[in-house]
C-alpha positions as CSV (number, residue, x, y, z in Angstrom):
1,X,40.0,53.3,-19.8
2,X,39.2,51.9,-16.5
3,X,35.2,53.8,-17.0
4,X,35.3,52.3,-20.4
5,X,35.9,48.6,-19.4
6,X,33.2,49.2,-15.9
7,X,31.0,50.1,-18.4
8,X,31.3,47.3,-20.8
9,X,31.2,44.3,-17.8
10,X,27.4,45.8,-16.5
11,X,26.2,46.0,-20.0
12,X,27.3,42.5,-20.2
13,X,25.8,41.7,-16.8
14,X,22.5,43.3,-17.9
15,X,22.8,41.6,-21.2
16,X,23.3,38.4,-20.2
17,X,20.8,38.3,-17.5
18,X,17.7,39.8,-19.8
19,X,18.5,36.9,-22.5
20,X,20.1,33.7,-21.0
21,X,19.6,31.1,-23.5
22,X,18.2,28.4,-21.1
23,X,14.6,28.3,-20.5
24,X,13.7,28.1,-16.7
25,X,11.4,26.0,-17.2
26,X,13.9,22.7,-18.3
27,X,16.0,24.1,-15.1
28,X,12.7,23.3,-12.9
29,X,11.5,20.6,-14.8
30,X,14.6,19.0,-14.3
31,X,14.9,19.0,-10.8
32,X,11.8,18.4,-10.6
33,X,12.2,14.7,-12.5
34,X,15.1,15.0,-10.0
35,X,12.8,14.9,-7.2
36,X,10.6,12.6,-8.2
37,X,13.2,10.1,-8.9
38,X,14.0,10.3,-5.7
39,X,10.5,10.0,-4.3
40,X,10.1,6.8,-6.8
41,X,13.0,5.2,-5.1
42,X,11.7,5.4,-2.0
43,X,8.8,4.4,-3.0
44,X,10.5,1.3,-5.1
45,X,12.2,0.5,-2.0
46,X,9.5,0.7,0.5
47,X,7.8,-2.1,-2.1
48,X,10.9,-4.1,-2.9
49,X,10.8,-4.0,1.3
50,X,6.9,-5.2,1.5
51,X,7.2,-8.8,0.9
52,X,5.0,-9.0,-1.9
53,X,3.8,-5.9,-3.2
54,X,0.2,-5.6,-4.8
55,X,0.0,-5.6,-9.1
56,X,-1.7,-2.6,-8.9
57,X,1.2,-0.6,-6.6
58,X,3.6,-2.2,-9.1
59,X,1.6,-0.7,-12.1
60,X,1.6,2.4,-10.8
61,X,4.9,3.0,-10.1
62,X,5.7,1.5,-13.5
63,X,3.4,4.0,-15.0
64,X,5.4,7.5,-13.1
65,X,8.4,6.1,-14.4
66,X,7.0,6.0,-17.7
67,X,5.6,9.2,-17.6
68,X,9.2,10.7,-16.4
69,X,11.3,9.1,-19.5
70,X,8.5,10.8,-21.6
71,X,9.5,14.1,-20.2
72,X,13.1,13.5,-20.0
73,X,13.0,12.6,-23.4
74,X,10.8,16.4,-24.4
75,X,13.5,17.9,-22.6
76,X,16.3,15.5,-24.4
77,X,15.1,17.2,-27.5
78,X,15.0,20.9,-26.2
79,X,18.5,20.3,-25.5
80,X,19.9,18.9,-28.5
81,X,18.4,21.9,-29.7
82,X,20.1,24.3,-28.2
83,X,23.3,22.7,-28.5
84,X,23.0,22.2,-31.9
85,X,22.0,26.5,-31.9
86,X,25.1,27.1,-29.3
87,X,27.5,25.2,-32.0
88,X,26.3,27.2,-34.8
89,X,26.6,30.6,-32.6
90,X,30.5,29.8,-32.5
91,X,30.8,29.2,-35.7
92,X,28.8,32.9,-36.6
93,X,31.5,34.3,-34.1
94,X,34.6,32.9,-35.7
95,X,33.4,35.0,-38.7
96,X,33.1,38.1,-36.4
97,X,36.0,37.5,-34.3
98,X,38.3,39.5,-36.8
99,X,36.2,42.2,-36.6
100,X,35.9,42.1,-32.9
101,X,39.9,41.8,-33.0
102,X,40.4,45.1,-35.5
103,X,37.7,47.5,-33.7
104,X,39.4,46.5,-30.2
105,X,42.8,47.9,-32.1
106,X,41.6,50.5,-33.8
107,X,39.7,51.8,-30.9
108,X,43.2,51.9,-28.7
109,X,44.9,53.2,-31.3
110,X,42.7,56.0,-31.8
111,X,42.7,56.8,-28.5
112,X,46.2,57.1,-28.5
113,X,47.0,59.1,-31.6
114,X,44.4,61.0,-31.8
115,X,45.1,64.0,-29.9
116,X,42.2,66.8,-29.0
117,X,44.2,69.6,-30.3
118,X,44.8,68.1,-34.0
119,X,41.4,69.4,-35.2
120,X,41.9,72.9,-34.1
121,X,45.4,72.8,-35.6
122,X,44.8,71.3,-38.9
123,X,41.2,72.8,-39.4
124,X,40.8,76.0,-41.3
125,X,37.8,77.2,-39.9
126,X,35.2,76.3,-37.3
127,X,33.0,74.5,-39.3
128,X,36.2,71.8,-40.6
129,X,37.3,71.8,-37.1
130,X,33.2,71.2,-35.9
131,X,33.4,68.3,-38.9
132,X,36.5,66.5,-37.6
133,X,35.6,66.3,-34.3
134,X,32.1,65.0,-35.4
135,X,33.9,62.5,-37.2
136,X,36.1,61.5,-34.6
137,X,33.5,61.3,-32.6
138,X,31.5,59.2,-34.6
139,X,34.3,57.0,-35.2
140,X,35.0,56.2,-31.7
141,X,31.1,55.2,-31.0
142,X,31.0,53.1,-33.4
143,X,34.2,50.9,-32.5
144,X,33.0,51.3,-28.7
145,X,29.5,50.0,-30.1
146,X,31.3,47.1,-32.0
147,X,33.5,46.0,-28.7
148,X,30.4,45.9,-26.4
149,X,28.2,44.2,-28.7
150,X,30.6,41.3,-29.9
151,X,32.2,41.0,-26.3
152,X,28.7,40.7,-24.7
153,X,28.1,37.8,-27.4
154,X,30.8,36.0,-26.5
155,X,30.2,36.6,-22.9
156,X,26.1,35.1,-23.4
157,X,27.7,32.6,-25.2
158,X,29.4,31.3,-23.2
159,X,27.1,31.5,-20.1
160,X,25.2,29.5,-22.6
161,X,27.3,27.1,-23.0
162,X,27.9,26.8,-19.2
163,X,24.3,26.5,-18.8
164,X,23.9,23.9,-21.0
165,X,26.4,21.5,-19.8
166,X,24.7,21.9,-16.5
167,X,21.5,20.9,-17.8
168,X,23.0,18.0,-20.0
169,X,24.8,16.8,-16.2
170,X,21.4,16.7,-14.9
171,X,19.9,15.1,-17.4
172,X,22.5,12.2,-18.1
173,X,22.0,11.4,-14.3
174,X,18.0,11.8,-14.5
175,X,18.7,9.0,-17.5
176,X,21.4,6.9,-15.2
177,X,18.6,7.1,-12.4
178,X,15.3,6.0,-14.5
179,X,17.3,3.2,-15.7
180,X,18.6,2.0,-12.5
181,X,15.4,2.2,-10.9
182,X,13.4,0.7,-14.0
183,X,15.8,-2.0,-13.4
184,X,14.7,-2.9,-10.0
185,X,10.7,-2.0,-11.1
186,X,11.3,-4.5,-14.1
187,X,12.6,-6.9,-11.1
188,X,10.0,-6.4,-8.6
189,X,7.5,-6.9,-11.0
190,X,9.0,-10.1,-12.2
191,X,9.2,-11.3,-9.2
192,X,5.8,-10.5,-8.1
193,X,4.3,-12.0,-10.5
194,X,6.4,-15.3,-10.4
195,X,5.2,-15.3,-6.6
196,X,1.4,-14.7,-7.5
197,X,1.6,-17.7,-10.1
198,X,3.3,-19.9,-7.6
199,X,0.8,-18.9,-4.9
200,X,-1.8,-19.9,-7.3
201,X,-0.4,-22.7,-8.2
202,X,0.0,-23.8,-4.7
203,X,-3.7,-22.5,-3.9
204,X,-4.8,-24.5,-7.3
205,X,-2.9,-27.5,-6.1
206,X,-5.0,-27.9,-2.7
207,X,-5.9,-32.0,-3.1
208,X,-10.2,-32.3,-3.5
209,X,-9.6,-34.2,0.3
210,X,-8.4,-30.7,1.4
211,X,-11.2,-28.7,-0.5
212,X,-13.7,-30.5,1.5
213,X,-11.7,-30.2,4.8
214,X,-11.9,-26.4,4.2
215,X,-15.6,-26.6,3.6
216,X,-16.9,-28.3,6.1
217,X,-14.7,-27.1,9.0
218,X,-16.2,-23.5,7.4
219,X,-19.6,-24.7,7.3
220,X,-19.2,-25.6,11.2
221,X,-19.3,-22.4,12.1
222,X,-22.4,-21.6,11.2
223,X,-22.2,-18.0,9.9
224,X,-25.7,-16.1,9.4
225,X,-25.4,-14.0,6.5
226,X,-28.0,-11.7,7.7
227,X,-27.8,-9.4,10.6
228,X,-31.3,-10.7,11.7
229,X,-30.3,-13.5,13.6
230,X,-26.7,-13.3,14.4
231,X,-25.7,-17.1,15.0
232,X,-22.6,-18.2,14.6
233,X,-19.1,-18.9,16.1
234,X,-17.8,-15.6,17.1
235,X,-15.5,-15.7,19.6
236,X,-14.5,-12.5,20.1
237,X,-11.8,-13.7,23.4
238,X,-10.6,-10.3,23.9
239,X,-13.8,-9.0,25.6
240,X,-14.3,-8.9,28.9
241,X,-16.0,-11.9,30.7
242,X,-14.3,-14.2,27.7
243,X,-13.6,-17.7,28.7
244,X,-10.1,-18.1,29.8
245,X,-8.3,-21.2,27.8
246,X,-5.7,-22.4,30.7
247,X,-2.7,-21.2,29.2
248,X,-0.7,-18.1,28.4
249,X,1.3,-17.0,26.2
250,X,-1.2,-17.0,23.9
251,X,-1.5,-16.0,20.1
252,X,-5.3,-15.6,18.4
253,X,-6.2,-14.6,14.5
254,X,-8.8,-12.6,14.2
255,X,-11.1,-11.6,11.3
256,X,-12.6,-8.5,9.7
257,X,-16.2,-9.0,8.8
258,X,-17.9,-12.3,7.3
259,X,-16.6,-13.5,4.0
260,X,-18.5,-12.4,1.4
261,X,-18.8,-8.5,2.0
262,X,-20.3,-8.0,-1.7
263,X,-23.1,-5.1,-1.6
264,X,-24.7,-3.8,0.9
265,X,-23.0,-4.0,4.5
266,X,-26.2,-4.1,6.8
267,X,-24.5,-3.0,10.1
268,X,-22.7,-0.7,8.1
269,X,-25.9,0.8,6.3
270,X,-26.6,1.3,10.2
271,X,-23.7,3.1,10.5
272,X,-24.4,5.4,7.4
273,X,-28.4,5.6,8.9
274,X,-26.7,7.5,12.0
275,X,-24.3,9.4,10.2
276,X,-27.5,11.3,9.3
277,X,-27.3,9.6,5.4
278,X,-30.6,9.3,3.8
279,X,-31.2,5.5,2.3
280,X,-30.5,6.4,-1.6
281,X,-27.2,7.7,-0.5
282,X,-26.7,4.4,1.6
283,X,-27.4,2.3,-1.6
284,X,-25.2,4.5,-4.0
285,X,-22.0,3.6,-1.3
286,X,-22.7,-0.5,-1.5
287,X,-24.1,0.1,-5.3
288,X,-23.4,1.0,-9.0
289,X,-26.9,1.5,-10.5
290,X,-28.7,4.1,-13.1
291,X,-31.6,4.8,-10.9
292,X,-34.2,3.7,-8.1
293,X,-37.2,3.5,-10.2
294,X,-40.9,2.4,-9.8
295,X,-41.5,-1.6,-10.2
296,X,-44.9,-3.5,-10.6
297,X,-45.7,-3.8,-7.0
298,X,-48.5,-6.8,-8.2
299,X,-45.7,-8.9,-10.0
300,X,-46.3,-12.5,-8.5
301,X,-43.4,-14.1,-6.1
302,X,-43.4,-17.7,-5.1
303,X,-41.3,-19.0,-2.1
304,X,-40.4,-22.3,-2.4
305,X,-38.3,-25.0,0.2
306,X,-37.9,-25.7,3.8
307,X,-41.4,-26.8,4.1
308,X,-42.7,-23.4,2.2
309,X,-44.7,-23.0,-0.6
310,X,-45.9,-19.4,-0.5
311,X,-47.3,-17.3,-4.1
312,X,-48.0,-13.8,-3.7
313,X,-47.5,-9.9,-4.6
314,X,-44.4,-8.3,-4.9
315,X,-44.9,-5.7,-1.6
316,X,-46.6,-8.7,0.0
317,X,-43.6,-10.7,-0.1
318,X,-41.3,-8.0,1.4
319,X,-43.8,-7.0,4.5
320,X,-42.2,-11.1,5.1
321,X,-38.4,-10.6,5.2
322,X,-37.0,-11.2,8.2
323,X,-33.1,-9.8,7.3
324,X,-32.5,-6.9,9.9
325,X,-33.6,-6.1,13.5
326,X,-36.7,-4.1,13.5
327,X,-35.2,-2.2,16.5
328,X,-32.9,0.1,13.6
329,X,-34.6,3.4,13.7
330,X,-32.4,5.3,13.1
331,X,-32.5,8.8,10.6
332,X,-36.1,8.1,9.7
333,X,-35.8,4.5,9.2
334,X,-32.7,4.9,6.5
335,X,-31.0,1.7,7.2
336,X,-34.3,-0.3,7.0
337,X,-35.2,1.6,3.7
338,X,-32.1,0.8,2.1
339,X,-32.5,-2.9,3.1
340,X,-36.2,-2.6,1.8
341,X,-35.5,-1.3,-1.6
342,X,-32.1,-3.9,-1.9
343,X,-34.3,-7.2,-0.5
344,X,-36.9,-6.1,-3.3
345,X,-34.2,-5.5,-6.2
346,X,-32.7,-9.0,-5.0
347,X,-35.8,-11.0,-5.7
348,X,-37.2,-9.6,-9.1
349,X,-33.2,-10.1,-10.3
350,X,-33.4,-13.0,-8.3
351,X,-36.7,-15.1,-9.7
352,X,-36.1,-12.8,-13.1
353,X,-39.7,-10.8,-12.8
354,X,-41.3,-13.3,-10.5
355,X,-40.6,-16.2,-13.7
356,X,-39.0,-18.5,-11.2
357,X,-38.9,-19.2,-7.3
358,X,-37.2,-17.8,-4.8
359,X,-36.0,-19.6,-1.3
360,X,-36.5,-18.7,2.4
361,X,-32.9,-19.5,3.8
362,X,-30.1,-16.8,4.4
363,X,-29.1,-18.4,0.9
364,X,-31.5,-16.8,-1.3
365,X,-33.7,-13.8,1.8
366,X,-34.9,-15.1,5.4
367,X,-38.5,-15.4,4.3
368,X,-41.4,-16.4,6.9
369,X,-45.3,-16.6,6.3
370,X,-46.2,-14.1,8.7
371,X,-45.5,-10.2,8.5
372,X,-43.0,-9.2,10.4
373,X,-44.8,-5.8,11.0
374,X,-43.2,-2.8,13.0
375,X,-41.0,-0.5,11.5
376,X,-39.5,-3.3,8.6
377,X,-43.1,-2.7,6.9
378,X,-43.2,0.8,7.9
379,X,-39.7,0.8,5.5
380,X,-41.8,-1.3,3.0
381,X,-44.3,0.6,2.7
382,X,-42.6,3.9,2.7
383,X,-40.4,2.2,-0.7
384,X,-42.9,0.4,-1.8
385,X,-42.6,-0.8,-5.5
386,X,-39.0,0.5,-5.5
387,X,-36.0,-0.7,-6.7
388,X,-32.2,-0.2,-8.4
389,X,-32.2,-0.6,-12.0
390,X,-29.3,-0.8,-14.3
391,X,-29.6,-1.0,-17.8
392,X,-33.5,-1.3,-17.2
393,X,-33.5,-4.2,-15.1
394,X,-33.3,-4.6,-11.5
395,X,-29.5,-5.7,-10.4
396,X,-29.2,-8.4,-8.1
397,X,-28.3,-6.8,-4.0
398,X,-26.3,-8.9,-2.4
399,X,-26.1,-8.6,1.3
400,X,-24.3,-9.6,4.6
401,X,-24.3,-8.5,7.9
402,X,-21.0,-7.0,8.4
403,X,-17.9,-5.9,6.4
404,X,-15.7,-5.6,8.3
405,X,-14.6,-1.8,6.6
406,X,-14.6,-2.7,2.9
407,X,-17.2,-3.6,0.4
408,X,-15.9,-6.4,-2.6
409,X,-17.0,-6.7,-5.8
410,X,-18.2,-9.8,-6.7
411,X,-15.4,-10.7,-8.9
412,X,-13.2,-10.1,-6.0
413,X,-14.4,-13.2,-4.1
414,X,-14.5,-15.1,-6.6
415,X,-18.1,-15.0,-8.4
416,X,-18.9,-13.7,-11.5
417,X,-18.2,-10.2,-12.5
418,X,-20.9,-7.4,-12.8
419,X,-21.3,-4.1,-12.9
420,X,-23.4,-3.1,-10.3
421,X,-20.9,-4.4,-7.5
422,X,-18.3,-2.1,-6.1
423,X,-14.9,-1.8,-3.9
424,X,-14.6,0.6,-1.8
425,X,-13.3,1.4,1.8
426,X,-16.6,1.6,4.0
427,X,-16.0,3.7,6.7
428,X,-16.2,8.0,7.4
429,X,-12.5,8.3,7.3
430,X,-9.7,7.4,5.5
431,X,-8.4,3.7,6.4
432,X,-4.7,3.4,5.9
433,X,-4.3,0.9,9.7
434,X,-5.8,-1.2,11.9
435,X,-6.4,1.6,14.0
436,X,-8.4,3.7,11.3
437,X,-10.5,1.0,10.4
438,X,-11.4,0.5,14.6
439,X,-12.1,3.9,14.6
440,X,-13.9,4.7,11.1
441,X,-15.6,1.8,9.8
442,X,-19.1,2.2,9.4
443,X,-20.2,-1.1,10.6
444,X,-18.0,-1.2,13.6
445,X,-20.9,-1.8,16.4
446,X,-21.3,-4.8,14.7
447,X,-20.4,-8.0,17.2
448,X,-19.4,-10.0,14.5
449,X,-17.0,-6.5,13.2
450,X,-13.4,-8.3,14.8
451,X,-13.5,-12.1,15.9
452,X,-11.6,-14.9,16.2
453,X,-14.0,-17.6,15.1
454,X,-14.5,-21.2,15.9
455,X,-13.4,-23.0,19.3
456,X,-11.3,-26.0,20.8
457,X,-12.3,-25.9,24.5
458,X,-14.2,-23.1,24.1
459,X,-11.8,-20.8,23.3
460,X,-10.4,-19.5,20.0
461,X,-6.9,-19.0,21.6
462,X,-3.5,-21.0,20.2
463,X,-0.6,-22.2,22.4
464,X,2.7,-20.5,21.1
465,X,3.8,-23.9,19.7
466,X,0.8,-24.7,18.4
467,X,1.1,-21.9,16.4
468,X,4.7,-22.7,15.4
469,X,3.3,-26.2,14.4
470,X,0.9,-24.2,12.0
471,X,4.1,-22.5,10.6
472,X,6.3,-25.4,10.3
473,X,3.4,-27.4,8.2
474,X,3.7,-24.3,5.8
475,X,7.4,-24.6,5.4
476,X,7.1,-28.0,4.6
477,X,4.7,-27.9,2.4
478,X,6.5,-25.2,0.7
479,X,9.5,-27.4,0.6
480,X,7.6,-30.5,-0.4
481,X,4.2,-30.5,-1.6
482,X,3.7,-34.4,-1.8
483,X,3.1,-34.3,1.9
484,X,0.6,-32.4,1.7
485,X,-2.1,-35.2,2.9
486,X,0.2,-35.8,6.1
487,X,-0.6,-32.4,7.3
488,X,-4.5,-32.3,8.5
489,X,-5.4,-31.1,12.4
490,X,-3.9,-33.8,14.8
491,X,-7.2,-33.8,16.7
492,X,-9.5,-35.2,13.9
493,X,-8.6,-38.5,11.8
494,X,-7.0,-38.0,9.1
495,X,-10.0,-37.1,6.2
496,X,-7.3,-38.6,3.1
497,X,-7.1,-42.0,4.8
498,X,-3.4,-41.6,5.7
499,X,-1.6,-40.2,9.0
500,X,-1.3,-37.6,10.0
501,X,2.1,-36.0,11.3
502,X,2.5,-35.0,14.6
503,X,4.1,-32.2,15.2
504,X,7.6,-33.8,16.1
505,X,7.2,-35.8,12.9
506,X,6.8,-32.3,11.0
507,X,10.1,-30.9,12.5
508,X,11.7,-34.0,11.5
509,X,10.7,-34.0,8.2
510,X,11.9,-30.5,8.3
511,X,15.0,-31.4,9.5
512,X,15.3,-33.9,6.6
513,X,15.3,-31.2,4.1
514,X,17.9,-28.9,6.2
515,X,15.4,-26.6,7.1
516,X,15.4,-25.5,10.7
517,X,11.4,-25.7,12.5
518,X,10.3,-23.1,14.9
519,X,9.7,-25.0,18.6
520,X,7.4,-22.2,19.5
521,X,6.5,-18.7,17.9
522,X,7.1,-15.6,20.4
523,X,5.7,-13.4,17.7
524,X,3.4,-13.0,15.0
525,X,2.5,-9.8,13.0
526,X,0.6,-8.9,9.4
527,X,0.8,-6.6,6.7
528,X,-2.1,-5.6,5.1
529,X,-3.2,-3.6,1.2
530,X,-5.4,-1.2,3.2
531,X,-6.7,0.2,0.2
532,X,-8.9,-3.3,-0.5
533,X,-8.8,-4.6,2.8
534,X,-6.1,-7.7,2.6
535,X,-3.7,-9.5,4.5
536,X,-1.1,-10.0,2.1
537,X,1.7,-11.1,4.2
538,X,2.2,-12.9,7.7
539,X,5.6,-12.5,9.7
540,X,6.1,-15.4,12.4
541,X,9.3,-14.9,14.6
542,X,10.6,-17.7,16.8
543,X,13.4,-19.4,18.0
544,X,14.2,-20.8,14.1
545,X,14.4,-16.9,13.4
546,X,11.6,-15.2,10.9
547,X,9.4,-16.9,8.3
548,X,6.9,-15.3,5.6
549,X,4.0,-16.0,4.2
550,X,1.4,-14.8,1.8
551,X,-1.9,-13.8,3.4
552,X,-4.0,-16.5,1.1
553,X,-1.0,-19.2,1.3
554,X,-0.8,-18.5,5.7
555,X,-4.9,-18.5,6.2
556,X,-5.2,-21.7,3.8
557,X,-3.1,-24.0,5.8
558,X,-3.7,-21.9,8.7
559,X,-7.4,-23.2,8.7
560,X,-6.2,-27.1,7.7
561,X,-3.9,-27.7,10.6
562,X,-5.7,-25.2,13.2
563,X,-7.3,-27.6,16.5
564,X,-11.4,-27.8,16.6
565,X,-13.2,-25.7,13.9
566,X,-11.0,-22.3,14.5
567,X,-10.7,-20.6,11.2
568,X,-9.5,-17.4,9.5
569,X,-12.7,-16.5,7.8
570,X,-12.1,-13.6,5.6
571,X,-9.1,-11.8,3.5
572,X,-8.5,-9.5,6.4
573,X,-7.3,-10.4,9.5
574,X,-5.1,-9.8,12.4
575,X,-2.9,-11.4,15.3
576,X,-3.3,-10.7,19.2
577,X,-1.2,-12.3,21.5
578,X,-1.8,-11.9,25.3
């Protein structure tokens, strides 16, 4: 008896383990989802952490948890499935339960009665006795056949049946999970966008008065937008030998780059040039185009302003740029190539196939009468009559001396869209700090790569409550936009005709609204989207505790209420404080 049962539990062991009715693969997709829900929370809360997270971050993580419901709701179905296959197995059993129930009897009661001897003493001859044991034989078999098959049934049933509660656990709390955590992503995003229309609103809302402030305190500095000439008000006070302002603490904001950074990054084609990069692989990094392809060199270009009034050929005009050093030699003259065949692209896009004029300023190319010579028309020559082409017409290049790491597009700055510009990170490595983009940027031996630009004194460098004054004239504006025209530099007159607060009068008016102002700031830090190369949040701490801002909202009124001509002068930036 004992041998009999042994035998029917591992035939029910190796039953049940050849044909479980679960599929692996919803066990491992499940915990799988299970994982990822818990990498998307982290994720979620790492954003809902980040101040303001970016559209795009929020998209994405919008997107996984769209892409998990989809697959919870495959496996929803596989499921149902087998629960609907698992009820109609018990029902199929119940039939064959009174079987089960009379070959278990008979089988014992056979065993019982049926004693070995009876043939031999109720048989006539061999062959009856050979026939009833054959029989009795037979008879056993088959009610030991029908008790292991219907008790391994019921045993795979009901590991079935265990199975799939577990899986239907898991998936009720996968379900309880995407829904909480689509919850917050619903949240975030809400709020995310509220801020972004608020911060344009608030960007939008900037009085003409303050427009021209902007512009004209930017225009002081005097930025070159070629590489050529370099003039400008680079500070750059954390060098050696910088001028020291009288005072520390001290707290400076400093910039990534020139503004623009659309197309080709000239000390960063440098950087590329060294890297051993030919100049069509320099292009295709600053570039989207179909080809560089042979131009009319003899296609007439006519230079007009400043004093100029130049007509000539196509080549002629480039042997006259004056947009790089002539000192970059660099990988067979790469960088100066690449400028070459952008500079000649620029002007046929520029006057439309020589149809119209061209200037001489950094505005339009640095143009001069005389050929520069050297190795710029060794470049020329060597590209000569080449230049990008897109959709059979040459794309306009924009240029600028240095990125600062990143390359825009021109709809990122606020110009019109096209196709042929490009975002990217512009360095050898992977940028994901401040400390990757020191050490990869491409255009990182550029002077102008991190500076603090503009001056009072001098010297780029703030006073620690000058910078709290900067941060209180942000909360109240935030709190009150009407006083906007109250809140200019104190060290210029007032360009809306009004007066200007001081700062006492600003913590007063703080005050006023029960808000507490910072008397000085003993901290100031960023965070920044490395992936485009933003600022898009700036954390003061002081002895009124911690304030916030957006990147755009802090560097806006950062640059109105700054001393002198200082400014924040691109969308990347960062604080040192010494």
């Amino acid at each position: 008896m004992k041998k009999v049962l042994s035998l029917l539990f591992l035939c029910i062991f190796l039953f049940i383990a050849s044909f479980v009715i679960v599929p692996k693969s919803s066990s491992d997709q499940l915990d799988d989802i299970t994982k990822q829900i818990n990498d998307l929370t982290s994720a979620l809360n790492m954003s809902i952490n980040a101040t303001r997270p970016l559209q795009s971050q929020l998209d994405s993580l919008k997107s996984q948890i769209q892409d998990i419901k989809n697959r919870v709701a495959a496996i929803e179905q596989g499921v149902a499935a087998k629960e609907k296959s698992i009820d109609q197995r018990y029902k199929d059993l119940a039939r064959q339960q009174e079987i089960f129930n009379q070959a278990v009897r008979r089988y014992y009661i056979d065993s019982y009665k049926d004693s070995p001897l009876i043939p031999f003493l109720s048989g006539s001859s061999v062959e009856d006795i050979t026939r009833v044991l054959g029989y009795q034989q037979a008879v056993e078999n088959q009610n030991k056949a029908t008790i292991y098959n219907l008790a391994t049934l019921i045993e795979t049933l009901e590991i079935d049946k265990k199975a799939l509660e577990d899986e239907k656990t898991k998936l009720t709390a996968a379900k309880s999970n995407l829904d909480e955590q689509s919850a917050k992503l619903d949240k975030i995003v809400t709020g995310a966008r509220a801020y972004q229309a608020n911060l344009s609103t608030q960007i939008a809302e900037l009085s003409a008065t303050q427009q021209q402030l902007l512009a004209q305190k930017y225009g002081s500095l005097g930025i070159s937008l070629n590489s050529y000439s370099m003039l400008g008000g680079c500070k750059s006070d954390i060098l050696p030998g910088a001028p020291d302002p009288g005072f520390s603490p001290k707290i400076g904001f400093f910039t990534y780059g020139v503004p623009n950074r659309v197309g080709l990054n000239q000390f960063g084609a440098l950087g590329r040039a060294k890297a051993g990069q030919d100049y069509n692989q320099i292009l295709q990094a600053y570039y989207n185009f179909d080809s560089i392809s042979d131009v009319s060199q003899s296609t007439q270009i006519h230079v007009s302003g400043n004093g100029i009034d130049w007509t000539g050929s196509l080549e002629d005009y480039m042997k006259r740029i004056y947009e790089v050093p002539d000192s970059w030699t660099d990988n067979n003259l790469a960088a100066l190539k690449a400028q070459a065949v952008a500079a000649r692209s620029y002007v046929l896009a520029y006057t439309n196939n020589g149809s119209g004029s061209i200037c001489p300023t950094d505005q339009c190319q640095v143009f001069k009468t005389d050929p520069k010579g050297g190795n710029w028309e060794q470049a020329v020559n060597a590209t000569a009559g080449k230049a990008m082409v897109q959709g059979g017409s040459p794309i306009k290049a924009w240029f600028s001396s240095t990125h600062g790491g990143y390359v825009f597009s021109s709809s990122d700055i606020g110009w019109s869209g096209t196709s042929f510009t490009k975002r990217a990170q512009d360095a050898s490595g992977p940028i994901n700090s401040f400390s990757d983009l020191q050490n990869n940027a491409y255009d990182k031996a550029s002077p102008w790569f991190y500076c603090d630009w503009g001056s009072r004194g001098g010297t780029a460098w703030l006073r620690q409550e000058e910078v709290a004054d900067i941060a209180n004239v942000m909360l109240l504006v935030q709190a009150d936009s009407g006083t906007k025209e109250h809140l200019y530099q104190t060290d210029k007159s007032n360009p809306a005709g009004t007066d200007t607060w001081s700062s006492d009068r600003v913590k007063q008016e703080l005050r006023n609204r029960n808000i507490s102002p910072f008397n000085f700031v003993s901290s100031a830090s960023v965070d920044a989207d490395f992936g485009v190369g933003k600022v898009t949040t700036v954390h003061i701490n002081g002895d009124a505790g911690s304030a916030s801002f957006s990147g755009d909202f802090f560097k806006t009124y950062f640059n109105i209420r700054a001393p002198g001509n200082i400014n924040i002068v691109g969308p990347l930036y960062n604080v040192e404080q010494r």
